[in-house]
C-alpha atoms as one frame of an Amber mdcrd trajectory, in Angstrom:
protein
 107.289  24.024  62.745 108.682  20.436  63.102 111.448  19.694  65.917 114.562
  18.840  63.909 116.609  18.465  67.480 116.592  15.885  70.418 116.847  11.817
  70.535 115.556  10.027  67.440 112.538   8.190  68.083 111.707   6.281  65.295
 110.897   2.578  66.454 113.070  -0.346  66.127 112.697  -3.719  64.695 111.194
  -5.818  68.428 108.927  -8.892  69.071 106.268  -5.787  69.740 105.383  -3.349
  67.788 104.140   0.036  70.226 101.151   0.378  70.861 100.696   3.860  68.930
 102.773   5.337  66.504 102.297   8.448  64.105 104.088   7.992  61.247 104.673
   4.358  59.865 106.809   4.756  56.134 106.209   1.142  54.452 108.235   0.343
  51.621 106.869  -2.906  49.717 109.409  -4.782  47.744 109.549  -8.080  45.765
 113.513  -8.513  44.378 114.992  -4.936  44.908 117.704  -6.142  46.287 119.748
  -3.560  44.146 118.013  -1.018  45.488 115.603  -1.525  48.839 118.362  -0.402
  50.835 118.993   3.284  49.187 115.072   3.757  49.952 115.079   2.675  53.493
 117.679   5.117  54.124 116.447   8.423  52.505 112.984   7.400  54.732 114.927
   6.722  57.832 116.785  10.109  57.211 113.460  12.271  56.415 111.941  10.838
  59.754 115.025  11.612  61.669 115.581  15.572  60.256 111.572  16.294  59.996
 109.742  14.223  62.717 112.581  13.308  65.378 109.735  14.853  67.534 107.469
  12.572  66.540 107.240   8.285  66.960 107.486   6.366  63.893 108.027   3.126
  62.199 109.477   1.898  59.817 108.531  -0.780  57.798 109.853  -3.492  55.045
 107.272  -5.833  53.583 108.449  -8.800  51.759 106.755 -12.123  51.045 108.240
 -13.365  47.968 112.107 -11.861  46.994 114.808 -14.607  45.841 117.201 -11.987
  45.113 118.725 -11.386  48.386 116.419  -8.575  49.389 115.298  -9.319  52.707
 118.993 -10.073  53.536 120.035  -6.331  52.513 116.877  -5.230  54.605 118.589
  -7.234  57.555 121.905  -6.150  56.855 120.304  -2.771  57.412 118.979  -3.760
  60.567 122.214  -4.827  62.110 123.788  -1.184  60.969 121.358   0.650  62.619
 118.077  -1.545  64.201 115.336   1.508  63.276 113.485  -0.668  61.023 111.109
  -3.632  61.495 110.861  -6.307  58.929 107.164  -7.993  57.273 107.572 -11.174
  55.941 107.403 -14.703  56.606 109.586 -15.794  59.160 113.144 -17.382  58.691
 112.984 -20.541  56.689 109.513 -20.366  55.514 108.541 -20.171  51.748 108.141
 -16.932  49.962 106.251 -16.486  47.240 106.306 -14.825  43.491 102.358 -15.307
  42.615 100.061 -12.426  41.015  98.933 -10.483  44.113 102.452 -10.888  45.648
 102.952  -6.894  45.977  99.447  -6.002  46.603  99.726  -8.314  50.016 102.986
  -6.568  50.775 101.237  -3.324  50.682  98.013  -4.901  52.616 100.925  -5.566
  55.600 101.577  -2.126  55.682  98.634  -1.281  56.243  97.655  -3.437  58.866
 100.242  -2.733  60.463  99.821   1.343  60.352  96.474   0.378  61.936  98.073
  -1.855  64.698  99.546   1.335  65.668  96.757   3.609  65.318  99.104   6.084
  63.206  97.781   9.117  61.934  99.414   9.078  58.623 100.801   5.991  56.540
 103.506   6.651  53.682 103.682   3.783  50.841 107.631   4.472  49.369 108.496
   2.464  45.735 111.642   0.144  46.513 112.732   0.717  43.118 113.235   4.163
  43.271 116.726   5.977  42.982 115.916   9.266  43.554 114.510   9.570  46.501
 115.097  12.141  49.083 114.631  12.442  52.470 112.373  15.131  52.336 109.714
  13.549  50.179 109.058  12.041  53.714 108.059  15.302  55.094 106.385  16.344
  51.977 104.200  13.538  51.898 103.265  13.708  55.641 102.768  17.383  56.420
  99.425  17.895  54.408  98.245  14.595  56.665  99.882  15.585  60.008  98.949
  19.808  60.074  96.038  20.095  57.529  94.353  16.917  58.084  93.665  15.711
  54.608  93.464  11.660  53.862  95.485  11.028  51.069  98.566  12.655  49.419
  98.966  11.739  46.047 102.526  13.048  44.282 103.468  14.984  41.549 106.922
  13.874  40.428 108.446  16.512  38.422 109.595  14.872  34.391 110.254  16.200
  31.136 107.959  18.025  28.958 107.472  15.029  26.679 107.687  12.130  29.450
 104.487  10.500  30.880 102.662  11.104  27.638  99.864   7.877  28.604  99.473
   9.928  31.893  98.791  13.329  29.497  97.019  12.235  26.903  94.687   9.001
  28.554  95.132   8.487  32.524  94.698  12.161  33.553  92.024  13.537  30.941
  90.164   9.861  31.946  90.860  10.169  35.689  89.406  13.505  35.733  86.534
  13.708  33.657  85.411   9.958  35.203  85.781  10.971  39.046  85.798  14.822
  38.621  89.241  16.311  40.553  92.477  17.238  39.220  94.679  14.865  40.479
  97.737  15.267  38.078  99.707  12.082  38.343  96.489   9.733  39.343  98.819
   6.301  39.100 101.869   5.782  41.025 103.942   3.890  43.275 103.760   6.171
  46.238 101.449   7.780  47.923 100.677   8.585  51.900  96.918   7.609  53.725
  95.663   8.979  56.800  94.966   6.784  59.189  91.026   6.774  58.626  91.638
   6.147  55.166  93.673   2.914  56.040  90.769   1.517  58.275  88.361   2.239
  55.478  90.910   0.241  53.637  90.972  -2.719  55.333  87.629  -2.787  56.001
  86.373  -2.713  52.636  89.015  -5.221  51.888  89.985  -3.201  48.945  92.725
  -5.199  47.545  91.649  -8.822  48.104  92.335  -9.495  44.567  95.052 -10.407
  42.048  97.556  -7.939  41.076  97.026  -8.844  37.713  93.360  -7.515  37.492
  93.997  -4.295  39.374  96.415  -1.871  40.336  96.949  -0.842  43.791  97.297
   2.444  42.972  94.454   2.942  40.740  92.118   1.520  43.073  94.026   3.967
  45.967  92.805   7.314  44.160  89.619   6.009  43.206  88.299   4.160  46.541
  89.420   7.630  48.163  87.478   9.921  46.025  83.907   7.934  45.982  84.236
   7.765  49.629  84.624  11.184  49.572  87.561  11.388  51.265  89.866  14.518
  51.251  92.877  14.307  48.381  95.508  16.787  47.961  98.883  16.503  45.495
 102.911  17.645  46.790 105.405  18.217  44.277 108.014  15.953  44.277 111.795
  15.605  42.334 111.566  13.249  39.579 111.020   9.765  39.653 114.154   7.473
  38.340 113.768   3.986  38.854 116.465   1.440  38.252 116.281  -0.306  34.889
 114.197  -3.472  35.007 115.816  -7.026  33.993 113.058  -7.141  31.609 111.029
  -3.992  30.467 107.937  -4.124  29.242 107.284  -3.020  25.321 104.570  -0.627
  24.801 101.490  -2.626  23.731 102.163  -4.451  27.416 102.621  -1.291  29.560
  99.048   0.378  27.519  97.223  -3.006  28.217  98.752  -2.993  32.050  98.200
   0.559  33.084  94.559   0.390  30.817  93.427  -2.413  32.393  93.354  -1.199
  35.712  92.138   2.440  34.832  89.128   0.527  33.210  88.513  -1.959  36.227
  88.019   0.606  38.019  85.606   2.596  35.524  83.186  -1.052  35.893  83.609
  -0.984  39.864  82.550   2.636  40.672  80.206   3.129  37.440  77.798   4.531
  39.904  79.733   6.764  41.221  80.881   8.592  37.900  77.908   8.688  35.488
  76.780  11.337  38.498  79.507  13.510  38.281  80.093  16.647  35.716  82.532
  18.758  35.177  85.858  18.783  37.706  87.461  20.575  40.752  91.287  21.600
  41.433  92.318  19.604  44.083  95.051  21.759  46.413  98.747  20.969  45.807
 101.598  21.199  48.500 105.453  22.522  48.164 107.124  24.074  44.958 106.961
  22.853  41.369 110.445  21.206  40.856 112.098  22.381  37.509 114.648  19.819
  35.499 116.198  20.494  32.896 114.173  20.615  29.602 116.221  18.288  27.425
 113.696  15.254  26.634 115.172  12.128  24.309 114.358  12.733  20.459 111.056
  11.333  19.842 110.227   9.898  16.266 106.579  11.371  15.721 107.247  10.434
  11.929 107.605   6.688  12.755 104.709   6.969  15.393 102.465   8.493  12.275
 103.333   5.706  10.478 102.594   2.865  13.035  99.720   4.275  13.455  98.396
   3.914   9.477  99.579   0.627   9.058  97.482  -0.118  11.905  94.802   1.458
   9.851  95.533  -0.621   7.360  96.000  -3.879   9.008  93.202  -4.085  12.219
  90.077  -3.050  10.963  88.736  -6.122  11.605  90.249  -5.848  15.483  89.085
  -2.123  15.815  85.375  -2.339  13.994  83.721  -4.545  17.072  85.318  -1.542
  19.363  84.428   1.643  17.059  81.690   2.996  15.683  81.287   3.327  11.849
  81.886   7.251  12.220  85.094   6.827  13.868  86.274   4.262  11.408  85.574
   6.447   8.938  87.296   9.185  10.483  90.406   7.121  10.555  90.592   6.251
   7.262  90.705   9.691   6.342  93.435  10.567   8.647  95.589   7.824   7.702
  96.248   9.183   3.901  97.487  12.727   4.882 101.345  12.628   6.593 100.067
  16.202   7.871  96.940  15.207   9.427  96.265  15.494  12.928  93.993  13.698
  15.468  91.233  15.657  17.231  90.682  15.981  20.586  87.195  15.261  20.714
  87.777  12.263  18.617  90.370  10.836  20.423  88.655  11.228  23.721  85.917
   9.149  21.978  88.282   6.519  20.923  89.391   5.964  24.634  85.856   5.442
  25.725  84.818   3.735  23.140  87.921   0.959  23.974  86.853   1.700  27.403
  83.165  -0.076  26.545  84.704  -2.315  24.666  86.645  -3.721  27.619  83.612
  -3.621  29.870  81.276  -5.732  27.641  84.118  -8.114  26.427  83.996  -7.779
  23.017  87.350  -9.703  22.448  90.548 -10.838  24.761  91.215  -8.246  27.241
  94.718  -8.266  26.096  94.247  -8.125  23.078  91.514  -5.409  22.852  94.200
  -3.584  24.906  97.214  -4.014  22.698  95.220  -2.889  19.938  95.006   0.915
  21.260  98.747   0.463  20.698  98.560   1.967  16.933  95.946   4.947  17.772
  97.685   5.820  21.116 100.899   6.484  18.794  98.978   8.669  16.304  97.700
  10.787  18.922 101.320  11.046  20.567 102.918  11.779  17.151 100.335  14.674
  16.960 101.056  15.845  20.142 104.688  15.455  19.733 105.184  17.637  16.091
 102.513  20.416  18.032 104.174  20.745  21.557 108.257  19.397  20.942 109.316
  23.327  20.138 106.747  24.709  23.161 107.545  25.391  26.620 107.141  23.252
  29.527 103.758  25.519  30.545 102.526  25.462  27.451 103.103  21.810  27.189
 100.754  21.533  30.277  98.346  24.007  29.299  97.809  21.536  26.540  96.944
  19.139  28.504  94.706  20.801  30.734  93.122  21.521  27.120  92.855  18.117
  26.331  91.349  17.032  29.434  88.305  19.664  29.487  87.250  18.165  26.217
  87.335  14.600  27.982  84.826  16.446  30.637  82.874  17.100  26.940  82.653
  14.320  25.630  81.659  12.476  29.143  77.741  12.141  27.341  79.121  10.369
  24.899  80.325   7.533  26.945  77.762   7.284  29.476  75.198   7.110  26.696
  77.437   4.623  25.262  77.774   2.821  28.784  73.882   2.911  28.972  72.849
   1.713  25.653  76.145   0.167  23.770  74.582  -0.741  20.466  73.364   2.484
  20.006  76.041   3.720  17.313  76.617   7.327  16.657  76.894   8.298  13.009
């Protein structure tokens, strides 16, 4: 049991750093102005009411706001000086370039290491609903069962998340072979072997543009066979972006880092078959069932005209079979799109990206039509179920991902071998 009593400990902002800490919570942030501040106060109050036996750090990253972030972060640090502030120093030039976020994080992290702490918590400065005890749950499994990485499950509506359900999962699992649930995300905690491995490797000395921290997180950690485990969390609400991204941009984002990081650890997962669970923390997290009315009819119908209109696009990406297939299923309003085929589909665009058989982008973008007609299948089978059936259908979906796994490393192997 954690000390909840006695003097707070957590470190302040000083010229010095100490020379070991346990816990250091890092919250990266590139103008969150609006919101930094709400986040470094539900982590300040976790550490206080779960670890006030314990020495921590907190941590604010910043190298390129102009929205008046690190001056809330400051503001903070006059109120109450628990928190010490990454960044250049005062009057020196931020800046906004690609890779901006991943050399936030990077700070973090070398500073966790400067510290030699055991376990190293990466918050999302966008986040509004945060609690303070998503600091203990992401630090317990590191502190008092010595696993390496804590990867969250943030509880959402039966219908939300559905590229998580029906690509990212299935295609995180059946590539690298565990069950992690939510295998993208903003947050996440590290042990502190798992950081040095980090920076040692140099894992993110690349653009943000080509790769996603987080992507490359859960992957680096399972080929080094490190030891993963997944806490439930309360859902995650972030605040409204100035400028949200449409669909095509969020597939071609969220895509194009899962598939980096199939061509960086293709030796790794043409060896592995089949998956294993991979051992969650806390209690599920129930909200209340009452998802946003979702248009499967108008998804159904992107979906054909993109039948219609980008056969030219898909044919370099699909083979004759699965062109075929399509054509079917775009004359029947009733039809609905197999598992096995759409699992095919993603690896197929999958290959395609690897060998650069058009613009990334716009290979990408193109999924944008066949991810809807799989969604409005999903959506007219699962919108009357049950949250747990609802997830049993995923877990469906994703063991015939493990299936078809032949397919696409025979594909991976020998790419103008076409299936009929």
């Amino acid at each position: 049991m954690h000390d909840t009593s006695g003097s707070q400990r957590i470190s302040a902002t000083t010229a010095t750093a100490p020379a070991t800490t346990e816990i250091v919570v890092g919250v990266p942030s590139c103008n969150h102005a609006a919101t930094v501040v709400q986040v470094l106060r539900a982590a300040q109050a976790g550490l206080v009411q779960f670890f006030s036996g314990h020495s921590s750090l907190l941590v604010s990253a910043d190298v390129g706001s102009s929205d008046g972030t690190r001056g809330q972060v400051r503001t903070l640090v006059a109120e109450n000086p628990l928190l010490r502030e990454l960044g250049p120093a005062d009057g020196a030039a931020g800046t906004t370039s690609p890779g901006v976020e991943t050399r936030e994080l990077r700070m973090i992290l070398e500073q966790a290491h400067q510290v030699h702490a055991r376990a190293c918590l990466v918050l999302d400065a966008s986040m509004t609903s945060m609690g303070a005890d998503w600091v203990a749950q992401l630090a317990r499994p590191i502190l008092d069962d010595q696993f390496d990485m804590v990867v969250p499950y943030f509880a959402r509506h039966k219908l939300d998340g559905a590229i998580s359900k029906g690509i990212v999962y299935p295609l995180t699992r059946a590539l690298y072979g565990k069950r992690v649930r939510q295998p993208l995300g903003s947050v996440f905690a590290l042990s502190g072997r798992l950081v040095e491995r980090f920076l040692a490797r140099r894992v993110w000395d690349i653009e943000v543009s080509a790769l996603s921290a987080d992507a490359r997180a859960v992957s680096e950690a399972i080929c080094a066979d490190f030891a993963l485990c997944q806490a439930f969390l309360g859902p995650a609400e972030h605040a409204a972006s100035a400028s949200p991204l449409d669909l095509s941009s969020i597939l071609a984002a969220v895509l194009g880092s899962v598939f980096d990081e199939m061509n960086h650890n293709v030796s790794y997962w043409q060896k592995v078959r089949g998956s294993e669970p991979v051992r969650w923390f806390g209690t599920p997290v129930e909200i209340a069932d009452n998802p946003p009315p979702v248009d499967a009819h108008k998804m159904w119908e992107s979906f054909r005209l993109g039948c219609r209109t980008l056969q030219d696009v898909w044919s370099p990406v699909l083979p004759p079979a699965t062109m075929l297939a399509l054509k079917y299923l775009a004359r029947d309003d009733a039809a609905t799109l197999a598992d096995d085929l759409w699992a095919r589909i993603v690896y197929d665009f999958a290959l395609g990206y690897r060998l650069h058989v058009m613009n990334r982008g716009h290979l990408l973008r193109a999924l944008t039509p066949l991810y809807l007609g799989w969604l409005a299948c999903f959506v007219r089978e699962m919108s009357a179920a049950p949250s747990q059936d609802v997830e049993r259908r995923v877990q469906q979906l994703s063991m015939v991902y493990e299936a078809q796994k032949p397919y696409l490393i025979s594909r991976w192997r020998w790419p103008d071998r076409f299936n009929p």
